[in-house]
DRENDREN-942588 format. One record per residue (C-alpha): x, y, z; residue number from 1. Coordinates in pm, 1 decimal. Each point is the difference from the previous one (the first is absolute). Layout:
N
R,X,Y,Z,NUM
...
***
This chain:
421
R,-2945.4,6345.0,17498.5,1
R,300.4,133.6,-186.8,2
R,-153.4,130.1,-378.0,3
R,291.1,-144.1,-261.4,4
R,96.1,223.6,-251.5,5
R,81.1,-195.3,-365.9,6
R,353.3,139.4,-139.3,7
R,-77.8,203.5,-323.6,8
R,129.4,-256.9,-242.3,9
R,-249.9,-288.6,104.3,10
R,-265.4,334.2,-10.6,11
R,105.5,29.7,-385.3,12
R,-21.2,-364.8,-62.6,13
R,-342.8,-33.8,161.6,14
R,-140.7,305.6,-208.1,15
R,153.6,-160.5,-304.8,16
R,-123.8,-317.4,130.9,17
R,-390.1,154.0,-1.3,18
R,36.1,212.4,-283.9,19
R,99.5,-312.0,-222.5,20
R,-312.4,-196.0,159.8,21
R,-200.6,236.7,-112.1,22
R,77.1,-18.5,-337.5,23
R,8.4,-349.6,62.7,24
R,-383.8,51.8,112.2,25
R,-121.7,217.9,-329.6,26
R,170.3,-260.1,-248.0,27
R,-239.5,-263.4,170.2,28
R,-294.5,224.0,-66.9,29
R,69.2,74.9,-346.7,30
R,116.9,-347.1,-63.8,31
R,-343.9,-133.1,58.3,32
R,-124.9,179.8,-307.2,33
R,214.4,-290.7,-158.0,34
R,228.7,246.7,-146.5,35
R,320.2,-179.2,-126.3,36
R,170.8,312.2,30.9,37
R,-112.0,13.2,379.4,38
R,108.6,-344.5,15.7,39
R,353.4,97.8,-105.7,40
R,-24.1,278.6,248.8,41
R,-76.0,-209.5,268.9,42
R,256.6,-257.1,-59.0,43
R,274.4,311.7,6.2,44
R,-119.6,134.3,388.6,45
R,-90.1,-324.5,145.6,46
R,379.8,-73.1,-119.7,47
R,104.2,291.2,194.0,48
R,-216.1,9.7,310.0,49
R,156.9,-354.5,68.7,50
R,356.5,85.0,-37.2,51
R,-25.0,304.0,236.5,52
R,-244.3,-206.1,233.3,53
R,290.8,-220.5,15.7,54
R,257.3,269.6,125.4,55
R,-287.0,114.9,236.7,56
R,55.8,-298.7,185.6,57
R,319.8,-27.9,58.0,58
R,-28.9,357.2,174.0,59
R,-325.3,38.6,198.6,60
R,-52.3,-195.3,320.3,61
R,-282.5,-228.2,11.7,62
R,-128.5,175.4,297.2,63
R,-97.5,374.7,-204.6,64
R,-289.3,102.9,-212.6,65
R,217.1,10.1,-322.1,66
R,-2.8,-366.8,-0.8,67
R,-383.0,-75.4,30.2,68
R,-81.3,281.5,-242.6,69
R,202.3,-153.9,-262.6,70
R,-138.2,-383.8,74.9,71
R,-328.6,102.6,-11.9,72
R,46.7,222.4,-295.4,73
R,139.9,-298.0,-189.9,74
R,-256.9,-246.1,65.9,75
R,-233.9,254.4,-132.4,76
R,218.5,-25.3,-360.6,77
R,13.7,-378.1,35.0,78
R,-395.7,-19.5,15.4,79
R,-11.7,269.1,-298.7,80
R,204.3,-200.8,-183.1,81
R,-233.9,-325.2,-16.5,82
R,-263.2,241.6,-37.3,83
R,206.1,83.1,-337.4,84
R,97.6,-329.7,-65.8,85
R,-357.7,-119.1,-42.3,86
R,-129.7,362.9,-210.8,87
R,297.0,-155.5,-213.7,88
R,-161.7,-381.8,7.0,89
R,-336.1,170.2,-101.1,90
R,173.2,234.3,-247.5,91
R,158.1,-240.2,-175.9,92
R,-285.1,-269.3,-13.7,93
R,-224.3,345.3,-188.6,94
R,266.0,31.8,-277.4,95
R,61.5,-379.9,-76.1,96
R,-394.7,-39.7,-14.8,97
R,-28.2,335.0,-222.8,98
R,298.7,-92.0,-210.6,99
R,-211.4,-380.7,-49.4,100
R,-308.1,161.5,-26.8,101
R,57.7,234.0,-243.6,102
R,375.8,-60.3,-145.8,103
R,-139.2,-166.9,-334.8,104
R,-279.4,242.6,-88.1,105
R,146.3,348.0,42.2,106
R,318.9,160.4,-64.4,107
R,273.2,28.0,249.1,108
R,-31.7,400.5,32.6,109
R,-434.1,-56.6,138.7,110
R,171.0,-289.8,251.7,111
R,278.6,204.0,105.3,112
R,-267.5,282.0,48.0,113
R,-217.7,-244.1,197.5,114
R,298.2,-112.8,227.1,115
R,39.6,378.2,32.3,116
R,-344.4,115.3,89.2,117
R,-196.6,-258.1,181.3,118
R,-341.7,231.4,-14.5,119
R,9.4,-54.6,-350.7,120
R,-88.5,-373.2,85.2,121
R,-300.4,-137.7,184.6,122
R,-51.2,-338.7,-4.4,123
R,-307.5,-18.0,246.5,124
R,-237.5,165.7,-319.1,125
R,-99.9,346.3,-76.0,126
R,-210.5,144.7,-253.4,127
R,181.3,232.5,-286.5,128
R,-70.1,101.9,-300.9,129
R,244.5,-127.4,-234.7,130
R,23.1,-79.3,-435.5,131
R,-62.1,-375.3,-72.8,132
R,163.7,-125.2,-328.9,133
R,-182.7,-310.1,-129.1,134
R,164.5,-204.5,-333.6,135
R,-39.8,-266.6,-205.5,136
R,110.2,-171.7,-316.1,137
R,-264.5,-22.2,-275.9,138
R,-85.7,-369.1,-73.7,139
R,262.7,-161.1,203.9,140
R,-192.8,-282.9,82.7,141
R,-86.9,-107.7,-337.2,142
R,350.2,95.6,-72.5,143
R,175.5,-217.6,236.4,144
R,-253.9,-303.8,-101.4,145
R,230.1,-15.7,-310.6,146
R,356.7,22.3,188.0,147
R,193.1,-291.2,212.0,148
R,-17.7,84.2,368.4,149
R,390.0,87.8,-33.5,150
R,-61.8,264.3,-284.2,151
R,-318.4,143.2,225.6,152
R,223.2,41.3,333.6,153
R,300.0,165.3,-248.7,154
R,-233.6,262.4,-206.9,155
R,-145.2,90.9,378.5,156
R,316.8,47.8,152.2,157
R,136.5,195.6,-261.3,158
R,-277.7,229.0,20.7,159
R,-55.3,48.3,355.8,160
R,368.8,84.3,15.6,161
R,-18.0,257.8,-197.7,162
R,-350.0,190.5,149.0,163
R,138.9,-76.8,351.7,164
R,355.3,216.9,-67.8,165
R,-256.6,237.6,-153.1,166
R,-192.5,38.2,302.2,167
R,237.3,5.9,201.1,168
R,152.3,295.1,-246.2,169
R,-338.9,224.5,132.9,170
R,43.0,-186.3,361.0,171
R,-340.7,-125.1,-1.5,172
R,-43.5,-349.1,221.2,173
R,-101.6,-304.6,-186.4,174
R,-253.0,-138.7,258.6,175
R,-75.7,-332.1,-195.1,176
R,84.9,-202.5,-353.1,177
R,-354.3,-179.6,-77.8,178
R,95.5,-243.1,-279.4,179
R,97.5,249.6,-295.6,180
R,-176.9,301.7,188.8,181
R,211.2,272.8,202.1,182
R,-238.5,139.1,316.7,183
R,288.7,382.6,93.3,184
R,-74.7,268.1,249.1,185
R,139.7,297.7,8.7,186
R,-101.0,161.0,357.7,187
R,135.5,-350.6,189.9,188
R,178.9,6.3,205.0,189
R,195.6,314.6,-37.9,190
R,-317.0,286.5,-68.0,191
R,171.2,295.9,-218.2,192
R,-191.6,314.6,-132.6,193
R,91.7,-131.3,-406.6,194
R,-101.8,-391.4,25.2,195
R,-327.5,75.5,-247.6,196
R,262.9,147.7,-295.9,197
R,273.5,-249.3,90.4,198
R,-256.6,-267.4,-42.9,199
R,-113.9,145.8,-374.0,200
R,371.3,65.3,-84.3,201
R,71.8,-345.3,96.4,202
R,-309.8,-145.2,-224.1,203
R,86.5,164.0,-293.4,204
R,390.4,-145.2,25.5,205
R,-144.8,-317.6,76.6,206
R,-184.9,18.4,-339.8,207
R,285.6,156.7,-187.6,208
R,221.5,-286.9,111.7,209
R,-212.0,-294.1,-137.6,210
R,142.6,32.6,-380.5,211
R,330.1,-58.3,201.2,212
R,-118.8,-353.4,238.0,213
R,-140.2,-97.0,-394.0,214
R,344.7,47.9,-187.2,215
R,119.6,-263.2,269.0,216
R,-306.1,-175.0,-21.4,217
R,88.1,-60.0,-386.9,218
R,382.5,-81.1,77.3,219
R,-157.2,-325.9,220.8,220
R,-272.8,-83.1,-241.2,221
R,-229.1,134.3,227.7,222
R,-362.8,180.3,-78.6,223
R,-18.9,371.9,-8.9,224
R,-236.3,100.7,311.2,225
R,-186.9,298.6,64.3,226
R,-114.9,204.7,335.0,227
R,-226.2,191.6,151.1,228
R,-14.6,183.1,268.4,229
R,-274.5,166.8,229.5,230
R,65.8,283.6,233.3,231
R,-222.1,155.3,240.6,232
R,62.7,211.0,369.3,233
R,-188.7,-131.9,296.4,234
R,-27.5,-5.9,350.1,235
R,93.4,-363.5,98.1,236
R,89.4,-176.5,382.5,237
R,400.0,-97.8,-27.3,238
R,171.6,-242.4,238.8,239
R,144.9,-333.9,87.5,240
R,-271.4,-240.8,-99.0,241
R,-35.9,-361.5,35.6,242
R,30.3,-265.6,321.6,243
R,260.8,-48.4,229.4,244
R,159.6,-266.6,-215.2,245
R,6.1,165.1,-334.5,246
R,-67.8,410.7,8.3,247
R,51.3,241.4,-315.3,248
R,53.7,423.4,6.8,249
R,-322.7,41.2,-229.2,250
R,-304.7,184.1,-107.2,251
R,-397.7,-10.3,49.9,252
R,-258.4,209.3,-127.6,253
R,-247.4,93.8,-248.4,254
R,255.2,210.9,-181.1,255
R,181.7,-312.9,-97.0,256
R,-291.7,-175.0,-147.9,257
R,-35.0,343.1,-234.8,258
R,328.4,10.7,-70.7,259
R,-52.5,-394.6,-186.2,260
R,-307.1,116.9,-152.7,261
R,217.7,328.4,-155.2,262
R,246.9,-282.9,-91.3,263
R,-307.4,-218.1,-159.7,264
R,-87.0,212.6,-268.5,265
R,360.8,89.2,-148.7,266
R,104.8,-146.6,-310.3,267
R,392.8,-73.7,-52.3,268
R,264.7,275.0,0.2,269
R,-289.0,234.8,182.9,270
R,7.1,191.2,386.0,271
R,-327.4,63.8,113.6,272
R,-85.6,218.5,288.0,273
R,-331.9,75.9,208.6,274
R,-129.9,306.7,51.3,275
R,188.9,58.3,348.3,276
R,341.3,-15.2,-102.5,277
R,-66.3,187.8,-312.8,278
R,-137.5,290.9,191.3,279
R,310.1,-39.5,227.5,280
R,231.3,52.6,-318.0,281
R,-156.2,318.3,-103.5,282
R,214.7,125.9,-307.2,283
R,246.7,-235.1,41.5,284
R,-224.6,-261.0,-173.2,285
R,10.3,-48.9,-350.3,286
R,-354.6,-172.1,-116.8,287
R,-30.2,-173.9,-279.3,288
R,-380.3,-40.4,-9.3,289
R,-265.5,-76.0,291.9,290
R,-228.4,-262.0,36.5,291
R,-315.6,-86.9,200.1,292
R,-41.4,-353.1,173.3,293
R,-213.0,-171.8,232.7,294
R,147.2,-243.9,154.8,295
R,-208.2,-312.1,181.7,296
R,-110.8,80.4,340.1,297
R,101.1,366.8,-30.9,298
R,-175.4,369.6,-166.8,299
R,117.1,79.6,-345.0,300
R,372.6,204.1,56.8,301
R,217.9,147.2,-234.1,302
R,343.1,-125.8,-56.6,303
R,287.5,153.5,-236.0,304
R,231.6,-54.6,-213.4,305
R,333.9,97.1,103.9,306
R,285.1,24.0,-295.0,307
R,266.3,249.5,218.1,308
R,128.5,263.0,241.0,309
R,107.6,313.1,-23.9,310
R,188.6,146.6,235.0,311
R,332.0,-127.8,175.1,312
R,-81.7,-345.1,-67.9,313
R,-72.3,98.4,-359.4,314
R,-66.5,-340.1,-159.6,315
R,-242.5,-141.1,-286.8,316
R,-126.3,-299.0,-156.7,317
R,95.5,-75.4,-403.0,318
R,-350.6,85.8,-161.2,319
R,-35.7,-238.3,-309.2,320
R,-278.7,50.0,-270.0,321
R,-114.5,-342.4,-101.2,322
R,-191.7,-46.7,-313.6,323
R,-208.5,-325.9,-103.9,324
R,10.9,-112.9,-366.6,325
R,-313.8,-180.3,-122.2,326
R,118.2,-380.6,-53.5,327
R,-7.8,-206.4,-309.6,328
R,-194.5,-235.0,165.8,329
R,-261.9,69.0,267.0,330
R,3.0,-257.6,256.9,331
R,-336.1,-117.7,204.7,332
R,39.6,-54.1,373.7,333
R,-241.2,-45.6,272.3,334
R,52.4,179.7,373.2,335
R,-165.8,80.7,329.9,336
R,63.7,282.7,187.8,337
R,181.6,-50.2,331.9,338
R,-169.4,89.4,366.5,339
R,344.2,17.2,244.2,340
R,103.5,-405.0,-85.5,341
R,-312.1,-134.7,-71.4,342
R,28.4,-64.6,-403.5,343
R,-333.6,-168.7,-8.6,344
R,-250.4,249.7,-156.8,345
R,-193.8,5.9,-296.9,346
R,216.8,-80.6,-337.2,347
R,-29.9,195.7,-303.9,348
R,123.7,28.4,-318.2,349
R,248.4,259.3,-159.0,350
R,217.0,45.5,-258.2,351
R,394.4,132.5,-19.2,352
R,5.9,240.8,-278.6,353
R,306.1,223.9,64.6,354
R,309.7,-34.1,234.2,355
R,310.7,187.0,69.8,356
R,365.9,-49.5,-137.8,357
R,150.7,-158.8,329.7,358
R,-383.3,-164.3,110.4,359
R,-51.9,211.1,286.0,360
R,-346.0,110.2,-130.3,361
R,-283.5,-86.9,-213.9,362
R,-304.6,109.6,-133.7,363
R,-320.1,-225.5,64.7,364
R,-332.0,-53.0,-150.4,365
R,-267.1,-95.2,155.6,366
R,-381.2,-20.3,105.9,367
R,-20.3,156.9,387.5,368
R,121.6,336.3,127.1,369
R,260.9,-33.3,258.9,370
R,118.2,228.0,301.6,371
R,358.2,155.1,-40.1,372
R,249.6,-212.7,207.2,373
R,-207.2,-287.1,26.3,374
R,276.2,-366.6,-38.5,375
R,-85.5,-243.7,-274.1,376
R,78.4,-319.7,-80.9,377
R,10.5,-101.2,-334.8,378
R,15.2,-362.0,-176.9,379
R,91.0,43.3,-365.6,380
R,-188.1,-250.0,-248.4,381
R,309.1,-136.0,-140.9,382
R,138.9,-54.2,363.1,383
R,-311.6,-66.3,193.5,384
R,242.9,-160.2,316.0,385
R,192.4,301.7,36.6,386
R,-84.4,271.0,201.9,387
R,94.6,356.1,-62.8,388
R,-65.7,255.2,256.8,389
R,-54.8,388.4,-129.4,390
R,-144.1,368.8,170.8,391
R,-253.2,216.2,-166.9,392
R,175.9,346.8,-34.4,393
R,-147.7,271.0,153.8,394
R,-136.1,256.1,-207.9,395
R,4.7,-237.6,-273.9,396
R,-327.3,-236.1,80.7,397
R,-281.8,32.2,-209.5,398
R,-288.6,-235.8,-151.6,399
R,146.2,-182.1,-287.3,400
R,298.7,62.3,15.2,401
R,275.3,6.7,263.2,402
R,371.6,28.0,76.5,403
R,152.3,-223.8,214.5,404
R,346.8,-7.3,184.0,405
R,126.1,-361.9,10.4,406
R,160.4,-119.3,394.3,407
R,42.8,-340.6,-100.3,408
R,63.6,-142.9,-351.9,409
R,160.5,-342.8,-23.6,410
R,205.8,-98.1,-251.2,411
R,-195.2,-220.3,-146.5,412
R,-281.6,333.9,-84.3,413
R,255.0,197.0,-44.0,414
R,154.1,-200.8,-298.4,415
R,-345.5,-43.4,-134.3,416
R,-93.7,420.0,30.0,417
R,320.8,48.0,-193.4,418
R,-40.0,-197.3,-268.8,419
R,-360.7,163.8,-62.6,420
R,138.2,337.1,-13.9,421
***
């Protein structure tokens, strides 16, 4: 049998032919990594291979190799390309659930960085460590008892606005709004080697920014509020939690508990931190003063103060010195001191015999010694249906006489306190 020899120009075309599939070929490969810019270079060969595969036709005979080689290589691309259509399905169907997921709580730089880097995201729960930011608004319970539901739903709004931007600002991720309380992370999802000083620098604005949420506050004829806030660095398990019907990207662990027991012993306008994260600061830490607690369930820990940063993220909190003024009139009250929410203990008696300009403290008199930190609630004698809610100071405790911090002081006391002064 006769061996036919091609003329050199279907030779070229073939070789061009090949050469263009095998571009064609290493497109398909990188365009699995769902690269769009693969995807664009796909587009651009396929385009091409089809167009010469198209003059191939018209001059090999059905009968040679050229033929079969290029039939065969083609159904090769057309199975790639489903392969590429559904890495695109699947692609797409990631982003739209991340963007849904997560679009609300963290800025649009940590979701474009999650789009970007899917290791940064594991849904199916791992453990890290990572800083939990815990906050709440002093006496906002007894505070909204005297609002409409409107007014309640308006001065929360307002304020949540304002700490989410703020958050968002340090891109921490707010996991959860529990009433008036913020539960952050900064570790989830997106782990960076600065989430424990982004998480301090963001507490510390946070604070700083309440004077501003009160200014608007005023302009509504809305109460002034005040926050705490509880930090602490912890290893905790991360991941999509809940049922197939409802599911949430959350956190578990022990480290989260702490980080609401931090948060329980703050007073308003203070960011405390546990022992962890404040040996994770080092210098950068600016302490105020240092304090030893024992919470329930748990061994007596140290927790701190934090009033600033140094460093790049050089910020700090407004320091004021408040002074108490013995009143004209000294005003008996009864109280009982406060075990998590159970306000049933013993009652004693006590008397108010100095307060502060604006009423954010007060010095006490009474019969018992009580612990630094411990919550009291107070009924004053010429209000004996109102109840005020106030903090022993730490540091400040002692029997016979002790300061207080007031975290919730209707109007109704409040009016009353002033006019004794």
């Amino acid at each position: 049998m006769e061996t036919r020899t091609e003329s050199p120009e279907r030779e070229e075309l073939f070789s061009k032919e090949m050469e263009i599939l095998e571009k064609a070929k290493s497109s398909l490969k990188a365009a699995e990594q769902a690269s769009q810019e693969s995807l664009s270079d796909f587009g651009t060969v396929i385009r091409q291979y089809e167009k010469l595969l198209k003059q191939a036709t018209k001059l090999t005979r059905l009968g040679d190799g050229y033929q079969r080689k290029m039939l065969l290589a083609y159904e090769e691309i057309e199975r790639q390309k489903l392969v590429l259509q559904e890495n695109e399905r699947q692609l797409e169907i990631r982003n739209r659930f991340i963007r849904e997921t997560f679009g609300r709580y963290l800025s649009d730089d940590v979701v474009t960085g999650l789009l970007e880097a899917p290791e940064g995201l594991a849904l199916g729960g791992e453990k890290r460590t990572v800083t939990i930011m815990m906050t709440d608004l002093r006496g906002f319970s007894a505070l909204a008892d005297g609002l409409d539901p409107a007014e309640v739903v308006t001065l929360l709004n307002g304020y949540l606005e304002v700490m989410t931007g703020i958050i968002q600002k340090w891109a921490g991720t707010i996991d959860e709004f529990i009433g008036d309380a913020i539960l952050g992370l900064f570790g989830a999802p997106l782990l960076r080697p600065d989430d424990h000083v982004r998480a301090a620098a963001c507490a510390l604005e946070m604070q700083l920014a309440i004077p501003g949420v009160n200014a608007m506050n005023k302009e509504k004829g809305l109460p002034a509020i005040e926050m705490g806030i509880g930090l602490h660095t912890g290893e905790v398990v991360v991941g999509n939690i809940g049922s197939k019907l409802r599911a949430k990207y959350g956190v578990v662990g022990r480290a989260v508990n702490f980080a609401s027991r931090v948060e329980s012993y703050t007073v308003g306008g203070q960011v405390l931190i546990s022992r962890e994260l404040r040996e994770a600061l080092g210098p950068l830490a600016i302490i105020g003063s240092e304090m030893q607690v024992h919470p329930k369930g748990m061994q007596p820990v140290t927790i701190y103060d934090l009033v600033g940063l140094s460093g790049d993220n050089g910020i700090r909190l407004e320091q004021k010195n408040v002074s108490r003024e013995k009143m004209k009139t000294e005003l008996p009250a009864t109280f009982i001191v406060v075990e998590g929410k159970d306000a049933r203990g013993d009652e004693h008696h006590a008397t108010f015999v100095a307060v502060s300009e604006e009423l954010l403290e007060a010095e006490v008199n009474s019969d018992i010694p009580l612990k630094p930190l411990s919550n009291l609630r107070f009924r004053l004698q010429a209000a004996p249906s109102t109840d005020v809610y106030a903090k022993v100071l730490a540091g400040e405790a002692g029997h016979g006489t002790f300061i207080i911090r007031f975290t919730s002081l209707p109007e109704t006391a409040k009016n009353i306190i002033a006019a004794a002064r």
